[in-house]
C-alpha positions in Angstrom: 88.2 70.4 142.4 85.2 72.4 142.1 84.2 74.3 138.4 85.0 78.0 138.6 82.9 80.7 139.3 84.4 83.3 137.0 82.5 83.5 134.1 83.4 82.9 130.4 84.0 86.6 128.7 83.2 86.1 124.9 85.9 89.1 124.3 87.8 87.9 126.8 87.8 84.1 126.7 91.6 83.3 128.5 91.0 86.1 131.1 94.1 87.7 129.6 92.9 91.2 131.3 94.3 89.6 134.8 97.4 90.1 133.3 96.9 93.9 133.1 97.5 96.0 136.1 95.4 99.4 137.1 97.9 101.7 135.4 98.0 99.6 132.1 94.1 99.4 132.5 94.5 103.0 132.5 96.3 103.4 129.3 94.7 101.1 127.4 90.7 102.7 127.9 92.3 106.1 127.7 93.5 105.3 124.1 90.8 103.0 123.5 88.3 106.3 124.2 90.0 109.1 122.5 89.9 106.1 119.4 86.4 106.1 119.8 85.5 109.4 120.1 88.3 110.7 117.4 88.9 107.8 114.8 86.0 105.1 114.7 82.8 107.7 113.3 84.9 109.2 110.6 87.2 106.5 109.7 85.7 105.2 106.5 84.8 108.0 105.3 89.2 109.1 105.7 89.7 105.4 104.0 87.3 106.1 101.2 88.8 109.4 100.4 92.2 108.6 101.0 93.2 111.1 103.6 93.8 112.1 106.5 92.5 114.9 107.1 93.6 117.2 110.4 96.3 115.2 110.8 98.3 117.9 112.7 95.5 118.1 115.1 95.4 114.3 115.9 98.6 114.4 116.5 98.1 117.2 119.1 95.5 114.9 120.9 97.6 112.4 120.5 100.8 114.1 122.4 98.0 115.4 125.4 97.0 112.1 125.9 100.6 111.1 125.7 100.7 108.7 123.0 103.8 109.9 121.2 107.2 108.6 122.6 105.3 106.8 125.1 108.0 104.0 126.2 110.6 106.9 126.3 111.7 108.8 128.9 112.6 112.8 129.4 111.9 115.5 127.0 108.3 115.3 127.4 107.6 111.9 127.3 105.6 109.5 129.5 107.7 107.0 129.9 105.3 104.1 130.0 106.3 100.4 129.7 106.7 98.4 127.0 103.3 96.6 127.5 101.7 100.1 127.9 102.8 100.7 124.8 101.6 97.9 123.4 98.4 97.8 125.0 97.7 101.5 123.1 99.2 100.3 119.7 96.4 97.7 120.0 93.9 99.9 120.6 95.0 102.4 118.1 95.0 99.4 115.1 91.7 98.4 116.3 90.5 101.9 115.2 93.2 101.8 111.9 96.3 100.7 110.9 96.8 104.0 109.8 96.6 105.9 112.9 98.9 103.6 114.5 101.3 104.0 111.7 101.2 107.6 113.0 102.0 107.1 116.3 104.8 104.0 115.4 106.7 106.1 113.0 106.6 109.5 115.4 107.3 107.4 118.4 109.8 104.2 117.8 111.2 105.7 114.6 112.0 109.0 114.6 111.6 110.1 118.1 113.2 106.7 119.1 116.1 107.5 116.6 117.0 110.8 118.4 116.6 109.9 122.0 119.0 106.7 121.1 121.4 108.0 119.3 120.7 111.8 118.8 123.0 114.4 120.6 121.6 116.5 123.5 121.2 119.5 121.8 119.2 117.4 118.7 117.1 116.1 121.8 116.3 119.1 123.4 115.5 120.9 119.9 113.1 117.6 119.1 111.6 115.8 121.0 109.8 117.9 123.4 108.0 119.2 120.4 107.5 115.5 118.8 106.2 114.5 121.9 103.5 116.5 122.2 102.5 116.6 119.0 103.7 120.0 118.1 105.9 118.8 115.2 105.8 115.4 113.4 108.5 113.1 112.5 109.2 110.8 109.8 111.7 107.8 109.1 113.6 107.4 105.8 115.2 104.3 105.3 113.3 102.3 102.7 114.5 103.3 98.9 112.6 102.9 95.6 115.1 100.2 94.1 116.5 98.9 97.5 113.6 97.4 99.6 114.9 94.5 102.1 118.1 95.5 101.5 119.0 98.3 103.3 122.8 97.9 103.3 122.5 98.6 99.6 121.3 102.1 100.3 122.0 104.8 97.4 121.5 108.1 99.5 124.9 109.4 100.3 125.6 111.9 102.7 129.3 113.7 102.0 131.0 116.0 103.4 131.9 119.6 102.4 134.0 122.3 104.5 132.3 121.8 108.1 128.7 120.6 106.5 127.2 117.6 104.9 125.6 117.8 101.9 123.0 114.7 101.1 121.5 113.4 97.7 119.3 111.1 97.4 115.2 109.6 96.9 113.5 107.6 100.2 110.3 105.6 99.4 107.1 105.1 101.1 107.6 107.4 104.1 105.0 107.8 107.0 104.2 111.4 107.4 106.4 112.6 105.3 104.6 115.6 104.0 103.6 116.7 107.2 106.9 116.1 108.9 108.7 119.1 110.6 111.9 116.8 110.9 113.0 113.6 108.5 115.5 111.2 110.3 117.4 109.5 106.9 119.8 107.6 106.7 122.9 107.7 104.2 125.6 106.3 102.9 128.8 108.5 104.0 132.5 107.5 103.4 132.7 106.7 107.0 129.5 104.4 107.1 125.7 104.9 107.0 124.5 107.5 108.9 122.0 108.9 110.4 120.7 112.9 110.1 118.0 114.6 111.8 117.1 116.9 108.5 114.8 119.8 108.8 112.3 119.3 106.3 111.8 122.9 105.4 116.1 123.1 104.4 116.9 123.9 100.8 116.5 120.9 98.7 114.1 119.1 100.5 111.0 117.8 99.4 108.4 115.1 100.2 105.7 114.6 97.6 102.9 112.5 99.0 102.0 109.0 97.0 98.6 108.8 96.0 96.7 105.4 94.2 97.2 103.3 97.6 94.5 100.5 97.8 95.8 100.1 101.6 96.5 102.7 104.5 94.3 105.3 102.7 94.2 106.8 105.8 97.6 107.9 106.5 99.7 110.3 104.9 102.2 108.6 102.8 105.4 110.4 100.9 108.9 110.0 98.7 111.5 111.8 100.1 113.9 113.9 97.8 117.1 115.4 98.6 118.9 117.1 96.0 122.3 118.9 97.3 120.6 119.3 100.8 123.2 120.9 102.7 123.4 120.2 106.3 125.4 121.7 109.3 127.7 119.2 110.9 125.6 118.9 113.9 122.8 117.2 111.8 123.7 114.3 111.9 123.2 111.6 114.7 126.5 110.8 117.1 125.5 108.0 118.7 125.8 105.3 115.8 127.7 104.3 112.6 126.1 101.4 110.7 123.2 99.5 109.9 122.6 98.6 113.5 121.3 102.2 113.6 117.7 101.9 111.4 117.8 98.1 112.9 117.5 99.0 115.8 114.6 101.7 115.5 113.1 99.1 113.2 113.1 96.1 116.1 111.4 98.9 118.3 108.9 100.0 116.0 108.3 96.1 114.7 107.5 95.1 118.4 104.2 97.9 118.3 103.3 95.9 115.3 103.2 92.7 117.2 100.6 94.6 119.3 98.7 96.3 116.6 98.0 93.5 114.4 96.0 92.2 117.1 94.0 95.1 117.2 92.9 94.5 113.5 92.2 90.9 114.0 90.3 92.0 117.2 88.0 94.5 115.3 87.1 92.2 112.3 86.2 89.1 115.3 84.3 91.0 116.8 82.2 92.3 114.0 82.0 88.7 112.7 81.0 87.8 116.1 78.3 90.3 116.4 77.1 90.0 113.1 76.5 85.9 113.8 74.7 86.5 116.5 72.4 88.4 114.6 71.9 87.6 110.8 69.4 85.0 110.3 69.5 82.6 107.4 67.1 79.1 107.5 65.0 80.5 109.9 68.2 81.4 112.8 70.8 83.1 113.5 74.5 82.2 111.1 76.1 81.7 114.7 74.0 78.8 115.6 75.7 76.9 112.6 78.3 74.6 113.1 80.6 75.8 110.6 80.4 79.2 111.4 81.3 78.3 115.0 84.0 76.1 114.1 85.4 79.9 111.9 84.8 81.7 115.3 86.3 79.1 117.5 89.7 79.4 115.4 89.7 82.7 115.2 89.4 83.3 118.8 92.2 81.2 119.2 94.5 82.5 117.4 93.6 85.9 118.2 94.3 85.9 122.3 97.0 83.3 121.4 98.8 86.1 119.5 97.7 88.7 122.4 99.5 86.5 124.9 102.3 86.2 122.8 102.8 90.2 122.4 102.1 90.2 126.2 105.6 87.8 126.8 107.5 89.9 124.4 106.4 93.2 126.5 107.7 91.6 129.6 110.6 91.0 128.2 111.2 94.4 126.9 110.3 95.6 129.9 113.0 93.1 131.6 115.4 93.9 129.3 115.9 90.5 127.8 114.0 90.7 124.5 115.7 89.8 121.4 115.1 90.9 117.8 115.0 87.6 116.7 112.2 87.4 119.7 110.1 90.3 117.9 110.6 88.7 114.0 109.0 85.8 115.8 106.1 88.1 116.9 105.6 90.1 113.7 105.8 87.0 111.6 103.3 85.5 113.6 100.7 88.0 114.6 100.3 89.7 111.0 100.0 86.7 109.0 97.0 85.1 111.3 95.6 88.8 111.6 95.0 89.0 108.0 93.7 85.3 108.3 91.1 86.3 110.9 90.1 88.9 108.6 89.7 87.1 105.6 87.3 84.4 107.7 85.5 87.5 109.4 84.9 88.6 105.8 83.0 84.8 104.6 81.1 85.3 107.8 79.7 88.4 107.0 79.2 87.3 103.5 78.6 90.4 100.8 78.8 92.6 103.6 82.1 92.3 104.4 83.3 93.7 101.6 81.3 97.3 102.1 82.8 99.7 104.7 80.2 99.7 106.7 82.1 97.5 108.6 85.9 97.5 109.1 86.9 94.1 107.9 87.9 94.4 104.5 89.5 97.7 105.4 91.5 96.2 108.1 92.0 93.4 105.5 93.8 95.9 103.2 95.8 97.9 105.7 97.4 94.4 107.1 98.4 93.6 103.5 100.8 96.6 103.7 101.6 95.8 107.6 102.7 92.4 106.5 105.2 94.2 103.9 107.3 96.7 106.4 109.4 97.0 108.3 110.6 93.5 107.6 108.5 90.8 105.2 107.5 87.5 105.8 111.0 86.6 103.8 113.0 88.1 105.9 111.3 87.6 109.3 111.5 83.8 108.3 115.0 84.0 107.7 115.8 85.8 110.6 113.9 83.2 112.3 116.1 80.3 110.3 119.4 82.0 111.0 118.4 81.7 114.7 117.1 78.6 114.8 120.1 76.9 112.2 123.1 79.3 112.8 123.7 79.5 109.1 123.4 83.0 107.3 120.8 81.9 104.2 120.3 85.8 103.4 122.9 85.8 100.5 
């Protein structure tokens, strides 16, 4: 059998882009661009100040390019695939994990929340406008003295006459203070439930958190609802439970699969650059054997973790994927994400900690990415549960 012709692509090394067909091509430089044009020159600059500054307008550009709600379909969205998705939550992370924050929160949170188990009219009065960027969402699930245990929830939601009236704090919100509409989630006497809460009602307010050493760059908030009275058809008809915020949460946990690996990406391929070029004994750091043997690993288990997010799209997109499935992803991708950082960072020596180059920021973002939306605890029990059939959560 003769050697093959195709040659050896340094960002590329498993040929994973044969996977890709024209239409995810498609998606993926389209968001890879507008990151380029709109995120990558002023980026630090948002980290170092701890903003985000225009928010409202990126999400606007955002919706055109139709980013928000992408996997959905109707009311304005593009209905993409799964691994479209994907491919532009990658390419969003690459730029920061705070931009894709953005999208994953408007998208598989709150938009996701509504189209699954919002009623027609809540659809038609949200997510036309979510998906283009018009109005931005947020998610309230997490609480300050709840955490991983969402079942222990302290909101409560009851009801008065023909309205609910809801009391309660929500912790660590993306886009809180910019949101139009707050899906939270309550305790009610009939279950937890879940409302789609203007945020402008009486009683409402979303303070933004300041002194984060990670996603500087996205808007983060506590919600507060003190007596915030709510007309029946607030809250969402399609579920009563937990399985409610699981489920957005398995949907938005799958785009971090994805996005990880557009961290680790960045921060390789600085470190891979920057070998080629620093000198030190008279050549080049890459022409040392120990700093090949870094790049060599981290290559590896960078497009291993890519192929791995490409398997769980197909099987979103086949409708087979499991949440166990995903905690096996986000487990997975983040933790050897912020491991490929951490080596890109030796390679790059002092450097790597200045933000001239994105490693040590992408460093500190995956730090919180490895926190939500499920921990390394929990993913790991999930994972043990599945793997032992016995329940080791309480």
């Amino acid at each position: 059998m003769s050697a093959s012709k195709t040659p050896f692509v340094p960002t590329d090394p498993l040929g994973l882009d044969e996977l890709l067909s024209p239409e995810d091509l498609a998606v993926r430089d389209t968001v890879r661009t507008w990151a380029a044009d709109r995120v990558l020159p002023h980026i630090a600059q948002w980290y170092e100040d701890g903003e985000l500054p225009g928010i409202r307008e990126l999400a606007r550009e955002l919706g055109s390019i139709g980013a928000l709600g992408m996997s959905l379909s109707g009311y304005g969205c593009a209905g993409a695939s799964a691994v479209q998705y994907g491919l532009a939550c990658l390419e969003l992370e690459a730029a920061d994990s705070g931009i894709r924050s953005l999208v994953s929160v408007q998208g598989s949170l709150a938009m996701y929340a509504i189209w699954k188990y919002g009623s027609e009219e809540q659809k038609e009065r949200w997510l036309p406008g979510m998906a283009a960027g018009e109005l931005i969402g947020c998610f309230g699930l997490t609480e300050p003295d709840v955490g991983s245990d969402p079942a222990a929830m302290r909101t409560y939601a009851k009801r008065d006459g023909g309205d609910w009236v809801l009391n309660g704090r929500k912790m660590w919100i993306t886009n809180g203070s910019v949101a139009a509409v707050a899906v939270v989630w309550a305790q009610t006497d009939e279950g937890i439930r879940g409302f789609a809460v203007p945020t402008d009602a009486a009683g409402f307010s979303a303070p933004e958190i300041k002194h984060k050493w990670s996603l500087r760059a996205s808007v983060t908030s506590e919600l507060v609802m003190d007596d915030v009275r709510l007309p029946a058809d607030a809250v969402l008809p399609g579920v009563t439970g937990l399985k409610g915020p699981l489920g957005c949460l398995s949907h938005a946990r799958y785009g971090i699969v994805w996005g990880s690996m557009g961290a680790a990406r960045s921060a390789f391929e600085t470190a891979l650059d920057y070998a080629r070029t620093r000198e030190q004994f008279g050549k080049p750091i890459g022409g040392f054997q120990l700093t090949q043997a870094k790049l060599a690993d981290m290559a590896l288990e960078l497009h291993k973790g890519i192929l791995l997010a490409h398997h769980l799209g197909r099987r979103m997109d086949a409708g087979t994927l499991r949440p166990e499935q995903i905690s096996f992803g986000k487990l997975n991708n983040v933790r050897e994400a912020i491991d490929i950082c951490r080596t890109a960072r030796t390679i790059l020596g002092a450097n790597g900690i200045s933000l001239e180059y994105p490693v040590m920021r992408h460093a500190t973002n995956l730090e919180s990415v490895l926190t939500y939306e499920g921990t390394v605890e929990m993913h790991q029990l999930v994972l043990g549960k599945a793997l032992t059939g016995l329940d080791a959560f309480r």
